[in-house]
VOMARFI-994817 format. One line per field, with one value per residue (C-alpha): x, y, z; residue in three letters. Coordinates in pm, 1 decimal. Example, Ala and Ser with C-alpha at 12.3 -4.5 7.8 and 13.67 -1.06 7.14 Angstrom:
# VOMARFI-994817
u = (1230.0, 1367.0) .
v = (-450.0, -106.0) .
w = (780.0, 714.0) .
rest = (Ala, Ser) .
//
This chain:
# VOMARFI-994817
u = (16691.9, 16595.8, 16827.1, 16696.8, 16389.8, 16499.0, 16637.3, 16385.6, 16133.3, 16356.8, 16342.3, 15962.8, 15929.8, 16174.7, 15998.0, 15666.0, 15766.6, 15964.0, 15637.3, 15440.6, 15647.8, 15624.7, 15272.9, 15264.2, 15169.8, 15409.1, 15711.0, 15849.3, 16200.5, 16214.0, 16536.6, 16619.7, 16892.2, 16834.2, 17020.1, 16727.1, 16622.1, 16520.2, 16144.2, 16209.0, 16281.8, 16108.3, 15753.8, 15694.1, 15764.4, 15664.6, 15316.7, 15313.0, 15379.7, 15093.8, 14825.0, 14932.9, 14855.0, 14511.0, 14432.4, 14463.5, 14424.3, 14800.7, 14915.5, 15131.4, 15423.6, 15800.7, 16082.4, 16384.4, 16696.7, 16995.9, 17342.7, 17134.9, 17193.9, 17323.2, 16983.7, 17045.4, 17023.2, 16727.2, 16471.0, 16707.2, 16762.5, 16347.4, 16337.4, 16553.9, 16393.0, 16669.2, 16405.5, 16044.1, 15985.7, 16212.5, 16172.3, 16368.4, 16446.7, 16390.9, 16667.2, 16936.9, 16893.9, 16943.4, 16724.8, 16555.6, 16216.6, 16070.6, 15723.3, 15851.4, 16003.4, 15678.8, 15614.7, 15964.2, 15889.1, 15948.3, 15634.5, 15333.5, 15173.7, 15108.5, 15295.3, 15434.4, 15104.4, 14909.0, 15204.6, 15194.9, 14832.6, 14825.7, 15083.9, 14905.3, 14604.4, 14789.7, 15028.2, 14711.8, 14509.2, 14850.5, 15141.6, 15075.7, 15071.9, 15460.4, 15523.0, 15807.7, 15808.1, 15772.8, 15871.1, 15813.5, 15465.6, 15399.4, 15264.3, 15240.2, 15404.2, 15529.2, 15735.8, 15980.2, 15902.6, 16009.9, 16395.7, 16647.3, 16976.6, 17216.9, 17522.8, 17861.8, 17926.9, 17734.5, 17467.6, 17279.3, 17108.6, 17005.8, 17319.7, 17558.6, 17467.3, 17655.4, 17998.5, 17903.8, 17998.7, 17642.0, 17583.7, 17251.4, 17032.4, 16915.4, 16585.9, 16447.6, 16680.8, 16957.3, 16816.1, 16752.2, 17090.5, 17275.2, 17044.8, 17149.7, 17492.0, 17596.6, 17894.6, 17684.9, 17827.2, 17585.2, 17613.6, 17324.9, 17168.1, 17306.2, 17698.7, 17624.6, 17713.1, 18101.7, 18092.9, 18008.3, 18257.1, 18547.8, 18538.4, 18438.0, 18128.8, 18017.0, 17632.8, 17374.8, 17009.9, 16789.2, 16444.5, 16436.7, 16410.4, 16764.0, 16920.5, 16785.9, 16794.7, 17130.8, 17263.0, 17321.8, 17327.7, 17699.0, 17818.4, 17590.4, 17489.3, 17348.5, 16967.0, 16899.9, 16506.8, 16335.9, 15898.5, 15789.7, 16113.2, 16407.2, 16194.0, 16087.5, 16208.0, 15993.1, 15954.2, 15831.6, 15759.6, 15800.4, 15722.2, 15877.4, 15597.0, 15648.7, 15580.4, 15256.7, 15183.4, 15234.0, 15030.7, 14652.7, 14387.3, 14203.7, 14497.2, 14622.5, 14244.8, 14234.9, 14616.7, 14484.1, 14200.8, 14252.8, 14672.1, 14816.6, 14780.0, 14654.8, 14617.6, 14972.3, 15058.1, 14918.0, 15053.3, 15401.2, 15318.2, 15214.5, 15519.1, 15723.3, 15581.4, 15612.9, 15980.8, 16046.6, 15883.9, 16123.1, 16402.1, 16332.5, 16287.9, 16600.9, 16783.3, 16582.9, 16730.4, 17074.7, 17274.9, 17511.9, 17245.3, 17070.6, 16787.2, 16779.2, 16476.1, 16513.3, 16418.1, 16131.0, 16435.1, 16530.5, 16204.0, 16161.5, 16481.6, 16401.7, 16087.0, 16227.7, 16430.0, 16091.5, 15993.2, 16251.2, 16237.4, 15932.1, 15871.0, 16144.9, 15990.8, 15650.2, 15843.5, 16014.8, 15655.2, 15481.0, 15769.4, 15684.9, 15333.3, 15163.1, 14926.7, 15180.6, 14982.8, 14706.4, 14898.2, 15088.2, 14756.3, 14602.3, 14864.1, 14810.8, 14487.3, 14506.3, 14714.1, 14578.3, 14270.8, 14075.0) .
v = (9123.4, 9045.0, 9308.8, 9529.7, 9493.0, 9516.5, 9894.6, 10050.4, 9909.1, 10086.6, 10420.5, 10392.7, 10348.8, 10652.2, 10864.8, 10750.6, 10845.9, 11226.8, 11305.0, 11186.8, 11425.6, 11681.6, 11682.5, 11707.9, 12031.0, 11852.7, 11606.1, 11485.6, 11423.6, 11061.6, 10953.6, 10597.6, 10390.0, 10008.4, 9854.6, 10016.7, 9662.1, 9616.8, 9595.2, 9918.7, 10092.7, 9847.7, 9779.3, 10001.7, 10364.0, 10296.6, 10157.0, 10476.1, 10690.8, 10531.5, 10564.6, 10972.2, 10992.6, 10879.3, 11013.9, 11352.2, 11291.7, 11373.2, 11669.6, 11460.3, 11227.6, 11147.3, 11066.3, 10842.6, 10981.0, 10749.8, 10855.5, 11113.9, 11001.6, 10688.5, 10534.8, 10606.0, 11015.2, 11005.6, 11093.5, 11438.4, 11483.8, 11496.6, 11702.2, 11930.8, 11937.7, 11796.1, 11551.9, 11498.2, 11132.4, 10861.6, 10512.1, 10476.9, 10181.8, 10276.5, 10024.5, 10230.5, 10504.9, 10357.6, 10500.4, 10760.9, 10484.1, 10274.4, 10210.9, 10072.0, 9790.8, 9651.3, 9567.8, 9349.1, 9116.1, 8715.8, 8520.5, 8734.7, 8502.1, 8631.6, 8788.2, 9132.5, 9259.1, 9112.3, 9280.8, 9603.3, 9705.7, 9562.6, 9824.4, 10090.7, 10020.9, 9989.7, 10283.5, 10470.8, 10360.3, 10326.2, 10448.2, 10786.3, 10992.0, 10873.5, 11135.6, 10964.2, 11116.0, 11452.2, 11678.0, 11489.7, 11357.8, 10986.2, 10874.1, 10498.2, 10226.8, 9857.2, 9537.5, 9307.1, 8923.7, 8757.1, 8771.6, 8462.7, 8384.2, 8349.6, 8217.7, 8137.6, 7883.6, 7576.9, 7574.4, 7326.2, 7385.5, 7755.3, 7664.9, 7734.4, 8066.6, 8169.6, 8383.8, 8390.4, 8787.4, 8871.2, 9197.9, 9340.4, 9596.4, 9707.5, 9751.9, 9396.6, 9265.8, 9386.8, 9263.7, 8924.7, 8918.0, 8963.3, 8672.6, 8442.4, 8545.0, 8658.7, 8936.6, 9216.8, 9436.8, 9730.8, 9812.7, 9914.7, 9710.1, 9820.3, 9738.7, 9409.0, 9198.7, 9350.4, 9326.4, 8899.3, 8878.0, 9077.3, 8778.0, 9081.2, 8889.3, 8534.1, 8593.6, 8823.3, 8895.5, 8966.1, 8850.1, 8629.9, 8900.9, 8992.7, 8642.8, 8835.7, 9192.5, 9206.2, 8875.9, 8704.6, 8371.0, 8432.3, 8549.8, 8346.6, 8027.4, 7859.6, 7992.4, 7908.7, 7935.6, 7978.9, 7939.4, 8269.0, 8433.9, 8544.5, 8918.9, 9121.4, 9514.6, 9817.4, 10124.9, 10426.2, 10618.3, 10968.0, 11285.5, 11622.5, 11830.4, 12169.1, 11987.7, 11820.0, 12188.6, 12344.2, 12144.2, 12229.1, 12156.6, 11910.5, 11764.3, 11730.4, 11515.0, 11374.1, 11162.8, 11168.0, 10979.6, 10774.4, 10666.7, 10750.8, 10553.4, 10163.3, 10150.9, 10238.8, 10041.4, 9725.9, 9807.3, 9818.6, 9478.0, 9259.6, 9404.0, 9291.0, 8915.7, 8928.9, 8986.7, 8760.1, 8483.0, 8584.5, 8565.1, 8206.0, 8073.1, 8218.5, 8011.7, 7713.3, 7763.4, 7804.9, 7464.5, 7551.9, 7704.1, 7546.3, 7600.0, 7421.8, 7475.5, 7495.0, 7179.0, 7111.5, 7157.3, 7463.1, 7639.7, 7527.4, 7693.9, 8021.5, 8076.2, 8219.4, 8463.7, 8567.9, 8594.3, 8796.7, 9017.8, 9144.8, 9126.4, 9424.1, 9565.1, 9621.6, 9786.7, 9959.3, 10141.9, 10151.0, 10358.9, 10613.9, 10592.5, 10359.9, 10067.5, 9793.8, 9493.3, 9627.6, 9704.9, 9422.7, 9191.1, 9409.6, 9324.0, 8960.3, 8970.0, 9180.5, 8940.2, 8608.5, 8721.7, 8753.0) .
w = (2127.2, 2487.0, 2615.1, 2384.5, 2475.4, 2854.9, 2786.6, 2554.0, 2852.0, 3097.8, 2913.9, 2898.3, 3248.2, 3290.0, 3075.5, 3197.2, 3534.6, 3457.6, 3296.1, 3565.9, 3800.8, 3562.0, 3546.1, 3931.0, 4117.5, 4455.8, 4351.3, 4681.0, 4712.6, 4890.8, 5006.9, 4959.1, 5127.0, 5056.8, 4703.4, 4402.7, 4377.3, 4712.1, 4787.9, 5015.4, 4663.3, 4372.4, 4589.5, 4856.9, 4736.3, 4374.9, 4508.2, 4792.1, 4483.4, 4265.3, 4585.3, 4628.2, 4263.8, 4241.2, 4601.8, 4438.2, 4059.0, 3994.2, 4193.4, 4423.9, 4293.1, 4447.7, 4314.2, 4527.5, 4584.1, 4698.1, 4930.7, 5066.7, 5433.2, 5616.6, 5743.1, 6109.6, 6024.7, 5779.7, 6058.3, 6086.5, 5730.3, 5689.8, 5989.9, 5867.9, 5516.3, 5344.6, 5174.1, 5220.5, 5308.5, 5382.7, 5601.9, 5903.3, 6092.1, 6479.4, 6586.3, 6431.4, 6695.2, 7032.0, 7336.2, 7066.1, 6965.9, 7357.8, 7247.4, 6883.2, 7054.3, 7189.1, 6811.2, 6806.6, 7028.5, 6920.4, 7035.1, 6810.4, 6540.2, 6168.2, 5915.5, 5804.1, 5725.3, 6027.8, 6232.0, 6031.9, 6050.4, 6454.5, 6470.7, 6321.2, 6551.0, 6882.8, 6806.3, 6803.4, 7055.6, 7290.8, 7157.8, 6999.4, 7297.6, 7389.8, 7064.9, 6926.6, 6542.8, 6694.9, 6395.5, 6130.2, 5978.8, 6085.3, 5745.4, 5875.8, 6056.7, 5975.5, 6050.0, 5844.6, 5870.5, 6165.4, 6219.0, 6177.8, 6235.6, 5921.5, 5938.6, 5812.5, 6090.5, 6108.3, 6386.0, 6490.9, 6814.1, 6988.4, 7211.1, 6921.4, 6900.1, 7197.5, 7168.1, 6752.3, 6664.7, 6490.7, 6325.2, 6469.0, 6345.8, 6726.6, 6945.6, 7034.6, 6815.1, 7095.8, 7312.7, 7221.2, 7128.2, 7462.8, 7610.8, 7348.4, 7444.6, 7103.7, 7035.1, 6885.2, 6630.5, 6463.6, 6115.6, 5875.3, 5657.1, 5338.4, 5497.3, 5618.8, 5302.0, 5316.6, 5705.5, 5647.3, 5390.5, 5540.1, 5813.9, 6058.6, 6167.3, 6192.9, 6136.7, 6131.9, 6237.5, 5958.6, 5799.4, 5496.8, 5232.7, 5290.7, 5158.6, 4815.8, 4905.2, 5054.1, 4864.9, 5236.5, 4999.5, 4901.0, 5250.6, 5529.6, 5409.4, 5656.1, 5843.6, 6154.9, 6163.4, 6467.5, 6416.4, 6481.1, 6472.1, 6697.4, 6635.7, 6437.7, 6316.0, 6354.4, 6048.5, 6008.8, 5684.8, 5712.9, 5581.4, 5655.8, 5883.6, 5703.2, 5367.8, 5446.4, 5583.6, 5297.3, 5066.2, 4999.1, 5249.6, 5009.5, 4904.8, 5306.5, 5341.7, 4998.4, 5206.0, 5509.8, 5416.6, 5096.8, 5188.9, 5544.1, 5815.7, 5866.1, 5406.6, 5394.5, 5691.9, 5551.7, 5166.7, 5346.4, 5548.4, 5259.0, 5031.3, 5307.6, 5321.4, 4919.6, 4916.7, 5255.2, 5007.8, 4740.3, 4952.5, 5099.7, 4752.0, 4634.7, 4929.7, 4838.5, 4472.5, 4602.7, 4604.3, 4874.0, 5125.3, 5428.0, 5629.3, 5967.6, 6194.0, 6535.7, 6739.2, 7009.0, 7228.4, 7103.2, 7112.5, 7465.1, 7574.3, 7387.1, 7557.1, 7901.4, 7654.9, 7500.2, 7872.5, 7990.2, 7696.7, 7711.8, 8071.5, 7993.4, 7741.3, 7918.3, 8223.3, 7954.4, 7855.7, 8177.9, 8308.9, 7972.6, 8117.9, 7846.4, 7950.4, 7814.9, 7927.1, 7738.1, 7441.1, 7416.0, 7481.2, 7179.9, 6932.8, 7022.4, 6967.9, 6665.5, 6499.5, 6638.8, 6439.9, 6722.9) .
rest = (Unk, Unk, Unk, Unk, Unk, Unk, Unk, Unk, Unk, Unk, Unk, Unk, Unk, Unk, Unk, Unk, Unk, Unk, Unk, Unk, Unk, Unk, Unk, Unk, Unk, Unk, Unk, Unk, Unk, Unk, Unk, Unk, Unk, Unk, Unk, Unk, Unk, Unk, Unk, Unk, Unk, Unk, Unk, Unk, Unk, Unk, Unk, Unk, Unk, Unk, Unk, Unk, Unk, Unk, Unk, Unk, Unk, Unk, Unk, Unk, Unk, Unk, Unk, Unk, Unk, Unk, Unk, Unk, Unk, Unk, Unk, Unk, Unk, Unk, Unk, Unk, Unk, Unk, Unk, Unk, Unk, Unk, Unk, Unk, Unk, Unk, Unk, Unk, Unk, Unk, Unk, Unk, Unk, Unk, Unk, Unk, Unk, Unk, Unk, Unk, Unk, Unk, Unk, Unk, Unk, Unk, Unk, Unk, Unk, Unk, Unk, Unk, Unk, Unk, Unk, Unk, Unk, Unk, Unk, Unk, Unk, Unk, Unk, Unk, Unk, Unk, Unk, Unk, Unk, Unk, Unk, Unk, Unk, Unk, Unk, Unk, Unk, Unk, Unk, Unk, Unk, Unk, Unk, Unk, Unk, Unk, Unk, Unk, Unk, Unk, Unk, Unk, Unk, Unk, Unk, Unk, Unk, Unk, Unk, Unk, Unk, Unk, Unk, Unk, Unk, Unk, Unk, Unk, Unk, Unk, Unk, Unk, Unk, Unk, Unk, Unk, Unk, Unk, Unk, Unk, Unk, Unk, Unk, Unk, Unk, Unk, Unk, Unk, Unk, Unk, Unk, Unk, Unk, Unk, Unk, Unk, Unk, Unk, Unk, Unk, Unk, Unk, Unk, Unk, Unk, Unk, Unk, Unk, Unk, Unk, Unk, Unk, Unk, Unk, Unk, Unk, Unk, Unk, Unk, Unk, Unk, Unk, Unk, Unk, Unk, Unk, Unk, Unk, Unk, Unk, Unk, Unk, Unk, Unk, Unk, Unk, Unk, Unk, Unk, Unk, Unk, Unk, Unk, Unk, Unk, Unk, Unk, Unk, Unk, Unk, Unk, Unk, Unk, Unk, Unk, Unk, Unk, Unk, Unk, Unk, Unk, Unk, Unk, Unk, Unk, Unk, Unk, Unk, Unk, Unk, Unk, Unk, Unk, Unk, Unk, Unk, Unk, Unk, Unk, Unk, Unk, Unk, Unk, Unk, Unk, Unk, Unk, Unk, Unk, Unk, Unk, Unk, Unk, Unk, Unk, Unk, Unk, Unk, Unk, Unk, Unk, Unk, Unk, Unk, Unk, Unk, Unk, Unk, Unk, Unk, Unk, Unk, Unk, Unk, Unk, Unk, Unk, Unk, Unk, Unk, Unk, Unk, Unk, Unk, Unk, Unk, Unk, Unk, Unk, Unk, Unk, Unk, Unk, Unk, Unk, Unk, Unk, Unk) .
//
């Protein structure tokens, strides 16, 4: 009865939702690339959806679409107009996102959302001008939780890290990496669970969220966990520029004003700290995981990293032309709550 139930509430949602895109004057083809029951896919574009609807009673909808495009070429498939939004992780194009990494760095306090909409704030005060989404439509801008080490080996101090081959997703994350001394291989998110378990890395870099969303509880069982994070990943949602520009001008404000930007931005933020919590209570609930925290020791040791890092960062931005120490000191502030 239960699985009945399940289905015939699966069809109503269906149906529910091919109406809804019926009814729409704009469906917008959104291409997905996380598992469907990611948050990515089950919180964030089903809630992004729901706001374009009742910013302009109905005429705008969107629909996800999978195996479109391996993440690292969605920002050219919605350039090119082969779909009309996506999210993109800036990591997975090396040397194409500079100012995204100032969001990465380890060291910030707060969570997803506190990151997201400091992000928003400083990418337009700062950031903007740098132009880095040029041709596409910057819709809004956010962060995973902070980013820990899971393993198959056991560690026990930051010193075990070293010579460990870690998949990492890029950015920050990079660079953190070759301080630590780990072997870096680069996959996408959606390959790491066959990358653990074909033995072709030891560990990888990822927020909590993926111990559920990428089932990291059957291939890395062990979390290293450092307070505040090792860093922390930088998105984009996107839509394609030619079809924002073809929509009509009150429906162009009615998103401008009632869903792009910082509203999105946060929406994204506190979806991510929702399914970060889901993913550390899954681990909790698994009898063969374990969560280690990092010692007093180990923080201490990790701090000239965090130096180093984003002493290179900054440079990294001033060279682009962007006031980094004042960027970087508004983020801080932004999410210190000050």
């Amino acid at each position: 009865m239960n699985k009945l139930f399940k289905l015939a509430a699966s069809a109503a949602i269906f149906v529910s939702t091919a109406a809804g895109a019926l009814a729409a004057d704009y469906n917008l083809t959104i291409a997905g690339w996380a598992p469907p029951t990611h948050g990515l896919n089950s919180i964030m574009w089903p809630n992004l959806i729901k706001m374009m609807e009742e910013a302009t009673d109905g005429k705008v909808t969107g629909e996800i679409k999978f195996g479109l495009a391996p993440p690292p070429a969605l920002m050219d498939l919605v350039q090119d107009g082969a779909a009309d939004m996506t999210i993109i992780f800036h990591g997975y194009q090396p040397g194409r996102f500079v100012g995204t990494k100032l969001i990465e760095l380890p060291g910030y306090e707060g969570n997803a959302e506190d990151a997201s909409v400091a992000y928003w704030r400083v990418h337009e005060k700062h950031l903007a001008p740098l132009n880095e989404h040029k041709g596409v439509k910057l819709v809004a801008l956010h962060t995973h939780g902070p980013g820990q080490m899971h393993t198959n080996a056991d560690v026990n101090s930051l010193a075990d890290l070293d010579g460990l081959k870690t998949r990492i997703g890029g950015g920050v994350a990079g660079d953190v990496g070759a301080e630590l001394g780990l072997v870096g291989i680069r996959v996408p998110a959606p390959k790491v669970y066959e990358t653990l378990a074909s033995g072709a890395a030891d560990a990888v870099a990822m927020p909590f969220e993926s111990r559920k969303g990428f089932k990291l509880t059957e291939v890395a069982k062990n979390v290293f966990e450092m307070p505040g994070g090792f860093y922390r990943g930088s998105f984009a949602m996107i839509m394609s520029q030619e079809t924002f520009d073809k929509l009509p001008d009150d429906v162009k404000a009615a998103l401008e004003s009632e869903v792009f930007g910082e509203r999105t931005s946060r929406m994204l933020g506190q979806a991510w700290d929702t399914i970060d919590a889901e993913g550390l209570k899954v681990t909790k609930a698994t009898s063969n995981n374990s969560i280690r925290g990092a010692s007093d020791a180990d923080v201490a040791a990790y701090k000239p990293i965090i130096d180093k890092v984003t002493t290179n960062v900054l440079k990294e931005l001033t060279d682009k032309g962007v006031d980094a120490k004042a960027a970087h000191e508004m983020i801080q502030s932004e999410m210190s709550g000050n």
